[in-house]
C-alpha positions in Angstrom: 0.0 0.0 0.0 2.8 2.3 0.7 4.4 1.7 -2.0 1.5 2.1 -4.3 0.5 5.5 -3.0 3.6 6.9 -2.5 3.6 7.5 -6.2 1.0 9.7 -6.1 2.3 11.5 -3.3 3.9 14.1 -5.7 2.1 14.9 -9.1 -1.3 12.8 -8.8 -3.7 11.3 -6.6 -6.1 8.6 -6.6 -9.9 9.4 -6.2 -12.3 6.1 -4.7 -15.7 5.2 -4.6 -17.4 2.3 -3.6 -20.5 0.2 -4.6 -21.6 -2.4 -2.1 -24.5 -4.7 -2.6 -25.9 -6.4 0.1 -28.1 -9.3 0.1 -31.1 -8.1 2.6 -32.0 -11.2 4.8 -35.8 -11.6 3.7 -36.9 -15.0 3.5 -38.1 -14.2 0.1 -37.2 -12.3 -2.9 -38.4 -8.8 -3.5 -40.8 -9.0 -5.7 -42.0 -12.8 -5.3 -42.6 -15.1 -2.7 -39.8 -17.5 -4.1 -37.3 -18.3 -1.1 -34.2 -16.3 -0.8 -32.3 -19.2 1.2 -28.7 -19.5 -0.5 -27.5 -23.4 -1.6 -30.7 -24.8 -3.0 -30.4 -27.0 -6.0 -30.5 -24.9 -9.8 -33.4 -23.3 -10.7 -35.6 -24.4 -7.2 -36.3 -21.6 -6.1 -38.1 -19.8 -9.2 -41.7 -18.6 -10.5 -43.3 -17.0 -13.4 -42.2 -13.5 -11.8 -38.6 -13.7 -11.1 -38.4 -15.8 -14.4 -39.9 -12.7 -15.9 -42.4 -15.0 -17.9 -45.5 -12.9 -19.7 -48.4 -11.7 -17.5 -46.5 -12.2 -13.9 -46.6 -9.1 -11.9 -44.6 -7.8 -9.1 -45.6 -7.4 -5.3 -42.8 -4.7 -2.9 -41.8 -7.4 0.0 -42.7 -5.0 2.8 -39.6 -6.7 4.9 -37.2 -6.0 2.5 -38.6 -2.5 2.4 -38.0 -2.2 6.5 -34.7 -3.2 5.9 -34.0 -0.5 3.6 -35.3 1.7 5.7 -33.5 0.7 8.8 -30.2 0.8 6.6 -31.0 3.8 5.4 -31.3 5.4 9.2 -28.2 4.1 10.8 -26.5 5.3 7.9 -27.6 8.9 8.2 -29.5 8.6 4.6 -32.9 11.2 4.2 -35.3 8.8 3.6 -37.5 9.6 0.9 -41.5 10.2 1.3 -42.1 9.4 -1.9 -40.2 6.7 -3.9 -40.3 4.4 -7.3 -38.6 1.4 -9.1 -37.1 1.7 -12.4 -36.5 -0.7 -15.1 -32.3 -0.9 -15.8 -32.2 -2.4 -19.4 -29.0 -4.7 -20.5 -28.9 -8.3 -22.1 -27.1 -11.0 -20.6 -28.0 -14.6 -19.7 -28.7 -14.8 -16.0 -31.0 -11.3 -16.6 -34.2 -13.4 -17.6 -35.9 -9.9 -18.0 -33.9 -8.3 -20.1 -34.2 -5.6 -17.3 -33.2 -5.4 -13.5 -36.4 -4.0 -11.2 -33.8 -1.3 -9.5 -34.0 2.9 -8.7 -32.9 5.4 -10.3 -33.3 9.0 -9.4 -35.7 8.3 -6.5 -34.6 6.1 -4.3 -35.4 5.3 -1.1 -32.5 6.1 0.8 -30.8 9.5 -0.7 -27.8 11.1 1.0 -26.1 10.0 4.4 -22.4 9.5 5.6 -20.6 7.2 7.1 -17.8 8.1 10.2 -14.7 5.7 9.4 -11.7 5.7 12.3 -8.3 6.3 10.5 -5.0 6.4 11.9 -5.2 10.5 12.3 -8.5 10.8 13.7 -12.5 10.3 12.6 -13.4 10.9 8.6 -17.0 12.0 7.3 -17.2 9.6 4.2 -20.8 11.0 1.9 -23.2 7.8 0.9 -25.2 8.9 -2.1 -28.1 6.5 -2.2 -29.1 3.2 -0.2 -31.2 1.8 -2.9 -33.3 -1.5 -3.9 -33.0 -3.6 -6.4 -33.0 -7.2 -7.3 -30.1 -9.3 -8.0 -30.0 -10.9 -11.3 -29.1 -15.5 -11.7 -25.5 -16.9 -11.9 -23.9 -18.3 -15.0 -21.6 -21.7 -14.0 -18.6 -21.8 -16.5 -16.4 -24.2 -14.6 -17.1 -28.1 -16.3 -19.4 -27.6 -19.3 -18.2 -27.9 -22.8 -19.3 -25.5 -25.3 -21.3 -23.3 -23.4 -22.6 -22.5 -19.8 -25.5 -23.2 -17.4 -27.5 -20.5 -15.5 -28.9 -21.0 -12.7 -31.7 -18.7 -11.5 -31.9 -18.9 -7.9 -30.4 -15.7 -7.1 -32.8 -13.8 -9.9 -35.1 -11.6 -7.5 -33.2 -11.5 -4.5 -33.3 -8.5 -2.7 -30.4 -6.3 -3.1 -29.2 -2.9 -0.8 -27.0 -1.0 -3.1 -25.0 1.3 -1.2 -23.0 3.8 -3.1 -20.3 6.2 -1.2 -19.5 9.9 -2.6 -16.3 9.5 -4.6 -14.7 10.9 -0.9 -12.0 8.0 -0.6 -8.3 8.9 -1.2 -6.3 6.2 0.1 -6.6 2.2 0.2 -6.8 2.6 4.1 -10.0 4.7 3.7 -11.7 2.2 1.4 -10.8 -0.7 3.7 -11.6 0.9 7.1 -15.0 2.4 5.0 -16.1 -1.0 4.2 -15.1 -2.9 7.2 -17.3 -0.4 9.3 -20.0 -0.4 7.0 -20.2 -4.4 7.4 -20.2 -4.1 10.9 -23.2 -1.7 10.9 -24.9 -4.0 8.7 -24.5 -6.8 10.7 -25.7 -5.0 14.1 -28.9 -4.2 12.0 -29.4 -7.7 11.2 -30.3 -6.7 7.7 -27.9 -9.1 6.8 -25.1 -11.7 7.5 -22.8 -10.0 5.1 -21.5 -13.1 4.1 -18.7 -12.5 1.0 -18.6 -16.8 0.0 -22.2 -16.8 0.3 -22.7 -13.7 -1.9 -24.6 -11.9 0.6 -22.0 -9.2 0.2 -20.2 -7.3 -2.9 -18.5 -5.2 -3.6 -17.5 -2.6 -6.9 -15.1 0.1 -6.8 -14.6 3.0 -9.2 -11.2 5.0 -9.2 -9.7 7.4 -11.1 -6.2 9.4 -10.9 -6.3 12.9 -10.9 -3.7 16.1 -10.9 -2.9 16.7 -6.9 -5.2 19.9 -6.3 -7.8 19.2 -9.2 -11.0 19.4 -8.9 -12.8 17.9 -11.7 -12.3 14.0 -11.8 -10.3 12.0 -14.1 -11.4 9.4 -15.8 -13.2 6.4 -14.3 -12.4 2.4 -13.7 -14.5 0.3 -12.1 -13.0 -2.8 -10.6 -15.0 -6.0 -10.6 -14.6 -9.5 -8.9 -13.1 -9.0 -5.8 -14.2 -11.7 -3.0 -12.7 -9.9 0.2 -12.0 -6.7 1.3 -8.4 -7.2 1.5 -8.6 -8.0 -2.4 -10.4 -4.9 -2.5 -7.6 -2.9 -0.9 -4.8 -4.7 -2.8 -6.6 -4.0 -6.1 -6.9 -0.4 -5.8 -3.5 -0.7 -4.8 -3.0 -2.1 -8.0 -4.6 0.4 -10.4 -3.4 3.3 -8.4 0.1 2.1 -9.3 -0.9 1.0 -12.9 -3.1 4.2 -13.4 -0.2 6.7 -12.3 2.6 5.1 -14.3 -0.3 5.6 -17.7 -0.3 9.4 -16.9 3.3 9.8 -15.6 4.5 8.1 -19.4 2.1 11.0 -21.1 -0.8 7.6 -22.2 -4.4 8.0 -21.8 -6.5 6.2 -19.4 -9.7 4.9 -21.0 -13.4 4.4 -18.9 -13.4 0.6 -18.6 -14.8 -2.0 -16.5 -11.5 -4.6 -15.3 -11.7 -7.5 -13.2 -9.1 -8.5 -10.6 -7.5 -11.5 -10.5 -6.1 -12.9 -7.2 -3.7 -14.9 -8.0 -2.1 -13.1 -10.8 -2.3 -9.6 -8.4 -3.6 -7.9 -11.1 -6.4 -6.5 -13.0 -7.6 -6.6 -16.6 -9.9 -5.2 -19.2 -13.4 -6.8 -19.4 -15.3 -4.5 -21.6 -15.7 -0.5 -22.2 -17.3 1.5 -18.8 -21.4 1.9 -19.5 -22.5 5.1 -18.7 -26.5 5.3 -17.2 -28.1 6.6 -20.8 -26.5 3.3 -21.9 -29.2 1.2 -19.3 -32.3 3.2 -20.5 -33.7 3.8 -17.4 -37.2 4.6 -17.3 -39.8 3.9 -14.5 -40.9 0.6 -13.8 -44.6 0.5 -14.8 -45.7 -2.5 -13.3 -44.9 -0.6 -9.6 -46.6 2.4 -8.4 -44.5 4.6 -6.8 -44.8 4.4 -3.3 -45.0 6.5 0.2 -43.6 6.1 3.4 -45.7 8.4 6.5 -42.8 10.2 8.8 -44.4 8.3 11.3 -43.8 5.0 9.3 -40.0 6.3 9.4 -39.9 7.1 13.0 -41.8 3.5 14.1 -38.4 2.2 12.1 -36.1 4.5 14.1 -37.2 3.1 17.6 -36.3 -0.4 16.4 -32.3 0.6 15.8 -30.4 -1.5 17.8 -27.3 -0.2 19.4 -24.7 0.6 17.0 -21.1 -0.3 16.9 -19.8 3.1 17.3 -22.5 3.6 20.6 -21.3 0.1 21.6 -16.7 1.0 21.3 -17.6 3.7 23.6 -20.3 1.5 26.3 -17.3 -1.6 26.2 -14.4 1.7 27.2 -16.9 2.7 29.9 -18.0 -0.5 31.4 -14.9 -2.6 31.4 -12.2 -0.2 31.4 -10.3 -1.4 28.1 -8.9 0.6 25.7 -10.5 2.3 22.7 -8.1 0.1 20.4 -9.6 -3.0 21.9 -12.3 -2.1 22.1 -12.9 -1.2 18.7 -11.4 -4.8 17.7 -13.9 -6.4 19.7 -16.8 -4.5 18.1 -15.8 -4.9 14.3 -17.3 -8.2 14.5 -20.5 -8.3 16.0 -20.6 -12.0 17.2 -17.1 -11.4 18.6 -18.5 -8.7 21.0 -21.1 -10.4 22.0 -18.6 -13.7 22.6 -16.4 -11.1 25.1 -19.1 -10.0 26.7 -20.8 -13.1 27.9 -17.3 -14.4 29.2 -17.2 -11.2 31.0 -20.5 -11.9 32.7 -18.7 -14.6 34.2 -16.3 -12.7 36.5 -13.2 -12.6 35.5 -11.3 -9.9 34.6 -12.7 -8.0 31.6 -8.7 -6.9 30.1 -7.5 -10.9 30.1 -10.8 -11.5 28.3 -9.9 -9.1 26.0 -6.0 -9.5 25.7 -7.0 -13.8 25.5 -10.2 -13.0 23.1 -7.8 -11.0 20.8 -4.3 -12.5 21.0 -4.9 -16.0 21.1 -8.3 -16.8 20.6 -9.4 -15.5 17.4 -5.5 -16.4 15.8 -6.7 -20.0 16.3 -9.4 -19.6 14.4 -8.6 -17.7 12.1 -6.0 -20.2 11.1 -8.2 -23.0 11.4 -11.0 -21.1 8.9 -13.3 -20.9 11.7 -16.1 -18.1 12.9 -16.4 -17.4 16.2 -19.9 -18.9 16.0 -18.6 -22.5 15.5 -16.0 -22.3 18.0 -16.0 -25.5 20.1 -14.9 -22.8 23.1 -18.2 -21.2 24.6 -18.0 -17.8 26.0 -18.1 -19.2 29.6 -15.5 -22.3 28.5 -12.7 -19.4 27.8 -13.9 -17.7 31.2 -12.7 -20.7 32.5 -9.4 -20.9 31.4 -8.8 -17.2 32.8 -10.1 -18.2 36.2 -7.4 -20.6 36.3 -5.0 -18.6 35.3 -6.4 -15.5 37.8 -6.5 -18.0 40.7 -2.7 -19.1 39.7 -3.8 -22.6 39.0 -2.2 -22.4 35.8 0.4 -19.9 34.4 -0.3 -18.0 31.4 2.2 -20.0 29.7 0.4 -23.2 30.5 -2.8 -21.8 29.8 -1.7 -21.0 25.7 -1.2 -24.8 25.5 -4.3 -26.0 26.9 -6.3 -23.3 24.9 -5.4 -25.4 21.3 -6.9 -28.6 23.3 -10.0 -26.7 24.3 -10.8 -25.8 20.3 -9.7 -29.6 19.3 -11.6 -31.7 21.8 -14.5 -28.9 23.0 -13.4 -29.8 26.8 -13.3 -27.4 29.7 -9.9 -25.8 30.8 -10.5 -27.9 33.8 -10.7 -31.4 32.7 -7.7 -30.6 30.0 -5.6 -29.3 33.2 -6.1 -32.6 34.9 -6.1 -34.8 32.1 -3.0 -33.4 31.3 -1.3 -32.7 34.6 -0.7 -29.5 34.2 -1.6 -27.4 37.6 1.3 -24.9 38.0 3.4 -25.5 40.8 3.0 -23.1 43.7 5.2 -25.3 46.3 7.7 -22.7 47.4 10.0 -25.4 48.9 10.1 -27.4 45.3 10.5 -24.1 43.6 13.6 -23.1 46.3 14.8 -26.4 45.2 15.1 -25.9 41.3 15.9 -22.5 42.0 19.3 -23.5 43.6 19.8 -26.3 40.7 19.7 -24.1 38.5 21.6 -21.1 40.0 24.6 -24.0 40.6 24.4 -25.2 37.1 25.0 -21.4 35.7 27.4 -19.6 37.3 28.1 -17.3 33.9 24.5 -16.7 34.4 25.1 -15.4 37.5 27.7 -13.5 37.6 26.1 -11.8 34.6 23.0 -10.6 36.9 25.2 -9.7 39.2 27.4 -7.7 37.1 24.1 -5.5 36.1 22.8 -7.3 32.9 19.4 -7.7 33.1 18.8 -10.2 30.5 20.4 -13.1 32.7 17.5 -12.6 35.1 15.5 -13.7 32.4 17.7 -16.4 31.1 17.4 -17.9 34.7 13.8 -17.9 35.1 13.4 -19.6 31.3 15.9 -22.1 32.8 13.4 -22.7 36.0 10.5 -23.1 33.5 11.8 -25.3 31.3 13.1 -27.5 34.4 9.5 -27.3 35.0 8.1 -28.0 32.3 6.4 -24.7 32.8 4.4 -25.3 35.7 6.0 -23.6 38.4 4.9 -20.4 39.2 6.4 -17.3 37.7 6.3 -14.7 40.2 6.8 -17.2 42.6 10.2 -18.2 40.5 10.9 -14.5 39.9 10.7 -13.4 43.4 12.6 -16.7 45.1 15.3 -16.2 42.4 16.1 -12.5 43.8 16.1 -13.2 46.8 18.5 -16.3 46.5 21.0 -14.1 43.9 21.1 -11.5 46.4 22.5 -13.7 49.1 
């Protein structure tokens, strides 16, 4: 990233906007009562509506209008009083239209902003519309000769289009933009935001521009990126490969590309459309429609707590840090993991420290959520109860946690199983202690000459005689006071 943007440090500099769609979490599509379950077999879940055959009609799912709504509130968007559906025209297979149900220049969410944290402080980032529309089939490439299969499943599910003001300048701001915006999402239970499932995507448009220019250059839009670090690493990507076109004196030309992830790279797909090309024109099979103030309020009261309301609350309450606290919340199962192990009595910075450190590395390397960890909330409270009441070290306590997640066993039964209560017998202790002070006298001499480091050395050498269950203040302390005799 640093290297990407420092080239545009001097004579240019990059301009960002974002498109996310997100799949709302109806159990039916938007304009049909067809299911809008993800994994059901090809072409299941379908009818003469979202098939767009001759005569079916559409009906507004009044949930996935809520959802908007709610959206559209926690996102600071003026929701409209008056709002329609457009038809977006364009051919391609999984369309069984012809034409997308979507809005155009009424939607139902107009402007808002989102508040992203970045590195110097809180940024204002604009949102120009939350708007509905349906999401069009899938085409499957992969294993058919001569052709390819479409399935229609997805045709009719209810889509959020969020789209940002072009108000990103660095790859840091798009990340941290979308990140937050998931979390919001998530807290709303709109939707589970789920990037392999589809339930969340995400386009971005970028252009390079003069440093100080006003008017914007000319636009990319990036396609088929699966995470938002693939987001971040292809803007990267075309900032670098952007600048170097204007640095040489070329010409950059409005085009969609899509990135590939293995290559690191993007490439042309076809020329940019711009919206004459979609001939939008209002959908006339959909009156437009109005939403009461009071309609809007009703929604209002139902906003959950937020995860900006909740950073702040977790700061307050348990007395971590902002940092933390802000890692905690990004996820919303995550914070809601911490806080039930907190409920348990034990100390609310180890829950933190072991939640964020050690916990969530786990999973992350075994591919896991937090959901389908085998550790409950009050399994990991546990652990840090033995660890507070000096049954086991800390030390101990990062090798029983891996056992825990493999077997789903409490910290208790793997500690006895296992052996592996610390050693708090200050006589035994006194005993290695001296072994080891005998068996090092470089060691010594070297704490006694000043150098700290050897303290260290002999403690490790305690441990590891150990096995890592004696105590370490106990080891610490009994060590001193035998090295100062």
């Amino acid at each position: 990233m640093v290297q990407a943007e420092s080239k545009t440090l001097g004579r240019y500099e990059p301009v960002i906007g974002l498109e996310v769609h997100v799949q709302l979490a109806t159990r039916s599509k938007l304009f049909c009562p067809c299911p809008a379950q993800f994994g059901a077999e090809p072409n299941l879940n379908t009818c003469p509506v979202c098939l767009g055959l001759p005569g079916s009609l559409p009906v507004l799912n009044q949930e996935a209008l809520r959802m908007a709504v709610k959206a559209g509130l926690a996102l600071n968007c003026r929701v409209a009083e008056r709002f329609k559906f457009d038809r977006k025209n364009y051919f391609y297979p999984d369309l069984p239209k012809a034409y997308q149900i979507s809005q155009f220049n009424k939607p139902v969410n107009g402007r808002g902003f989102l508040t992203v944290e970045l590195k110097d402080g809180p940024k204002k980032i604009g949102i120009t519309r939350a708007h509905l529309e349906e999401d069009a089939g899938k085409l499957l490439h992969e294993g058919v000769k001569d052709g390819s299969l479409v399935d229609y499943n997805r045709a009719g599910v209810p889509l959020l289009e969020i789209v940002s003001e072009p108000e990103i300048f660095t790859t840091e701001e798009a990340y941290q933009y979308l990140t937050t915006l998931k979390a919001i999402l998530q807290y709303l239970e709109v939707s589970d935001c789920d990037m392999e499932k589809g339930s969340l995507r995400c386009d971005a448009n970028i252009s390079i521009r003069p440093r100080g220019e006003k008017k914007l250059g000319t636009k990319v839009e990036i396609k088929n990126m699966n995470s938002f670090r693939a987001v971040e690493r292809a803007l990267q990507f075309e900032i670098e490969r952007q600048t170097g076109v204007l640095t040489e004196g070329g010409r950059l030309t409005q085009e969609t590309r899509l990135w590939n992830e293995s290559r690191g790279e993007t490439f042309s797909m076809r020329s940019k459309e711009y919206a004459h090309d979609y001939r939008y024109f209002p959908e006339p099979d959909l009156v437009p429609f109005t939403l009461s103030r009071a309609e809007v309020e009703a929604i209002r009261r139902t906003l959950p707590e937020l995860p900006n309301e909740r950073i702040q609350r977790l700061v307050k309450d348990y007395g971590i840090s902002e940092y933390d606290s802000a890692r905690l919340v990004q996820e919303k199962a995550v914070a809601e993991y911490y806080e039930a192990s907190v409920k348990e009595g034990v100390s609310a910075k180890l829950a933190a420290n072991w939640i964020l450190s050690e916990l969530l590395g786990h999973l992350k390397e075994a591919g896991t959520a937090i959901q389908g960890s085998k550790v409950s909330a009050q399994s990991l409270a546990g652990l840090i109860r033995l660890i507070e009441n000096n049954t086991i070290s800390g030390k101990i306590a990062k090798d029983v946690l891996p056992e825990m997640l493999a077997t789903g066993k409490s910290a208790e039964a793997v500690v006895k199983e296992k052996g592996l209560v610390q050693v708090t017998d200050v006589k035994l202790i006194e005993t290695v202690v001296l072994k080891i002070i005998q068996a090092n006298p470089k060691g010594v001499e070297d704490f006694r000459s000043g150098k700290k480091q050897a303290a260290g050395f002999l403690v490790g050498q305690v441990m590891k005689e150990t096995q890592g269950k004696a105590n370490p203040k106990l080891v610490n302390e009994i060590l001193e006071k035998k090295l100062a005799k």
